[in-house]
N, C-alpha and C positions, 0 to 999 in steps of 0.2 A: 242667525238663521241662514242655510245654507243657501245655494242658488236654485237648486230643486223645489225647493219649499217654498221660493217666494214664486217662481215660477207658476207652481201648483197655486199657489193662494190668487194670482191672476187671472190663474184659467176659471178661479170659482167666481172672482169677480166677472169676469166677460160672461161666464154661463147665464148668473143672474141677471144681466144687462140684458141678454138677448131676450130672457125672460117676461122680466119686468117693461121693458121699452118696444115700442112699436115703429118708433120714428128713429130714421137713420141717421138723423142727426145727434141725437141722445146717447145713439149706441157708439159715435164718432166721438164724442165727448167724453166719455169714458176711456174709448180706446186713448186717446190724448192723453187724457192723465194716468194712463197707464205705462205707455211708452216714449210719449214726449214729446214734442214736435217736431224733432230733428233740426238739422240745419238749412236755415231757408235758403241761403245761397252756396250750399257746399253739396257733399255728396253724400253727409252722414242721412239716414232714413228714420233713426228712430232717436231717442236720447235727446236731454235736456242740455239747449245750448244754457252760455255765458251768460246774460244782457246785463249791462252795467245797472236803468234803472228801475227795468221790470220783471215781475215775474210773470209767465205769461199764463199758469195756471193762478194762482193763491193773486192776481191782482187782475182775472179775468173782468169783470163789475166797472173797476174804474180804467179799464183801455177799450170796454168798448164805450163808456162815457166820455172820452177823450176823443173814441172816433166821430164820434155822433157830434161834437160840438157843444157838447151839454156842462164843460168842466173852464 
């Protein structure tokens, strides 16, 4: 798939986001797992850092249960 075309397939994801969701939170959450959280202490903005032992999308559930004290 070219970069066009994932690009494109993005923009259909956000259209439906803004669609579907009412809460800016929702629509934050997609953008996330669409472009990545970037780096928290550097200067990258978008793009999925390193972390050694999480992922910060596909293990969202159990870090914020880890925040919370529940683990």
């Amino acid at each position: 798939m070219s970069n066009a075309q994932i690009e494109f397939h993005k923009s259909k994801i956000r259209l439906n986001a803004m669609v579907k969701y009412l809460s800016g939170f929702d629509l934050s959450e997609v953008d996330l797992k669409l472009r990545g959280p970037g780096d928290i202490f550097g200067k990258m903005q978008s793009g999925f850092p390193k972390l050694q032992f999480a992922d910060l999308i596909a293990d969202q559930e159990i870090l914020i249960q880890a925040k919370r004290g529940c683990i």
